[in-house]
C-alpha positions in Angstrom: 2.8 10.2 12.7 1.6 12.9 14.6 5.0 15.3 13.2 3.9 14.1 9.9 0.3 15.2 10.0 0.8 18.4 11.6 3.4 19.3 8.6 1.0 18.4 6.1 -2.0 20.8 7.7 0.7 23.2 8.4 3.3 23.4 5.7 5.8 26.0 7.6 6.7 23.6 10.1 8.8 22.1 7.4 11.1 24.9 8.1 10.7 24.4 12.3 13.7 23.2 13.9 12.2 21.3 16.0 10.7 18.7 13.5 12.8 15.4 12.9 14.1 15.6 9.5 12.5 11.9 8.8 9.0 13.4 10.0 9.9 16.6 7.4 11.1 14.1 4.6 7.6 11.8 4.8 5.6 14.7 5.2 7.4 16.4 1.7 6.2 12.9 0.4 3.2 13.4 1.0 2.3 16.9 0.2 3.9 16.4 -3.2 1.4 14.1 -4.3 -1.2 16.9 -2.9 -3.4 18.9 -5.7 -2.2 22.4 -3.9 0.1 21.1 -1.9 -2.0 20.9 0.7 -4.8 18.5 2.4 -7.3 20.8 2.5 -7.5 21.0 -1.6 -9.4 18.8 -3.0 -7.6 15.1 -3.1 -9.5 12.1 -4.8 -6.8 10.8 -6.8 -4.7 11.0 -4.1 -6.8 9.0 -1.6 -7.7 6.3 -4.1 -5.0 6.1 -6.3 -1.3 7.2 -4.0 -3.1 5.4 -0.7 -4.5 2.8 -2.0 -1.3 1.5 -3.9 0.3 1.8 -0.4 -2.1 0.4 1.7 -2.1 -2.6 -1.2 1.3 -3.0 -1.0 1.5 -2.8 2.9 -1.2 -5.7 2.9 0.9 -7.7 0.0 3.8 -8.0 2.6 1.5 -8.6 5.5 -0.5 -11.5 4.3 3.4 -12.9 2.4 2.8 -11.9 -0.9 -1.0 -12.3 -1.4 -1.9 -10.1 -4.2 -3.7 -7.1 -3.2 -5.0 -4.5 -6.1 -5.7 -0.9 -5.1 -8.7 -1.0 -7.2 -10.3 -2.6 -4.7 -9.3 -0.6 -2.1 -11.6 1.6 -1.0 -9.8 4.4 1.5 -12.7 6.4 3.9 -12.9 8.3 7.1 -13.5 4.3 9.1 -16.8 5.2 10.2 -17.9 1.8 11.0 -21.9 2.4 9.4 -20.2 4.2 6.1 -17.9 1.1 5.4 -21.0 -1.2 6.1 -22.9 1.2 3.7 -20.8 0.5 0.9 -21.8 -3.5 0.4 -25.1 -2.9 1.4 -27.1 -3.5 -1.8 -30.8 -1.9 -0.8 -32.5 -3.7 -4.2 -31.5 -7.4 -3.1 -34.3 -9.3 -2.0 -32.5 -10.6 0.9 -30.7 -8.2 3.4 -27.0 -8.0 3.4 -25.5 -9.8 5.7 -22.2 -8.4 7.2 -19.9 -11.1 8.8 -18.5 -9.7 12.2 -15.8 -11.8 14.3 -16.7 -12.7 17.9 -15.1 -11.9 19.8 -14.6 -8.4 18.4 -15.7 -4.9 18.7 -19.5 -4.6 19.2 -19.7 -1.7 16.8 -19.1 -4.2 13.6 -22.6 -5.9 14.6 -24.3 -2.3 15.8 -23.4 -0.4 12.3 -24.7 -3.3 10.3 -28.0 -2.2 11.7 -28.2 0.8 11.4 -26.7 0.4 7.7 -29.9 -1.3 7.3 -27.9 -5.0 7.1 -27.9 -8.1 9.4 -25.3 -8.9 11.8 -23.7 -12.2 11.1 -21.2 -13.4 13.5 -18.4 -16.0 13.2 -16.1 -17.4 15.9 -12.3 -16.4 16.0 -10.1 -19.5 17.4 -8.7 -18.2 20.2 -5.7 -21.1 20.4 -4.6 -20.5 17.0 -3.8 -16.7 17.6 -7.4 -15.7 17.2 -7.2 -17.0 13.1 -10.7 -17.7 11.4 -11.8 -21.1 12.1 -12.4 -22.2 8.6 -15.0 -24.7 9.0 -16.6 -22.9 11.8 -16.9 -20.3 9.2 -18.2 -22.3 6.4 -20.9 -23.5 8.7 -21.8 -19.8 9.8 -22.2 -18.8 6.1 -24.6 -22.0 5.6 -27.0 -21.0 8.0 -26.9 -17.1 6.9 -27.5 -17.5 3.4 -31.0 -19.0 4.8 -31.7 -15.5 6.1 -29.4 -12.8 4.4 -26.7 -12.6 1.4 -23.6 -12.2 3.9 -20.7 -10.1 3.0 -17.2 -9.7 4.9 -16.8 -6.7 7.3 -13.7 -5.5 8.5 -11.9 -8.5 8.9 -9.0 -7.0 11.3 -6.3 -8.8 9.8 -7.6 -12.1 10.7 -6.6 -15.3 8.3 -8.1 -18.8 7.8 -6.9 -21.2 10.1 -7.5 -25.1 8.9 -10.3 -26.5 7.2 
């Protein structure tokens, strides 16, 4: 991935010998969906129209055939407190609450704060492959909705497991 990004910042290296021809090939992918051929133009549609149909269809075939619609897709930088940012709904009368699997990284429950939403954590089974514990889950929600309106964070690829 590295080949790949260093082509598309530096277009000439699609000419370097030393570039594998399926690094050259994705990167020419890429850059042809570019406005100027190049990342550092200016490229909306391509971040939330060309990435987000592939990141939808990557999920599609991870989660076996789940729907996924690029609409909903939403492609940033991953700054934790920016992606918490965006279901944060300042006018709601309760805070947001952002649901962040334990165990997991302790940044999920730190950018919640300082988004200005409550950290709401839910327990990840560890014996069936670290999959959402479905009523454990359900029983989380119950007792946030006393005390926020909880949203999903990154989830990290975890599924329901049971229940």
């Amino acid at each position: 991935m590295g080949g790949v990004a260093a082509i598309c910042a530096y277009p000439a290296l699609l000419d370097a010998e030393c570039m594998p021809a399926d690094t050259k090939q994705r990167a020419r992918q890429i850059l042809q969906h570019l406005q100027g051929g190049s990342p550092g133009s200016y490229n909306l549609e391509y971040v939330t129209d060309t990435v987000a149909k592939k990141v939808a269809r990557y999920l599609e075939q991870r989660d076996n055939g789940i729907p996924s619609d690029p609409h909903c897709i939403v492609p940033c930088s991953g700054t934790a407190s920016d992606v918490v940012s965006l279901v944060v709904d300042e006018r709601a009368a309760q805070p947001t609450g952002v649901l962040v699997p334990v165990p997991g990284p302790p940044l999920h429950a730190a950018a919640a704060g300082l988004a200005g939403a409550v950290a709401v954590p839910y327990p990840l089974a560890e014996e069936q492959g670290w999959a959402v514990a479905g009523e454990a889950l359900r029983q989380v929600l119950r007792q946030a909705r006393v005390r926020c309106h909880p949203k999903p964070a990154e989830h990290g690829g975890h599924h329901p497991a049971g229940g």
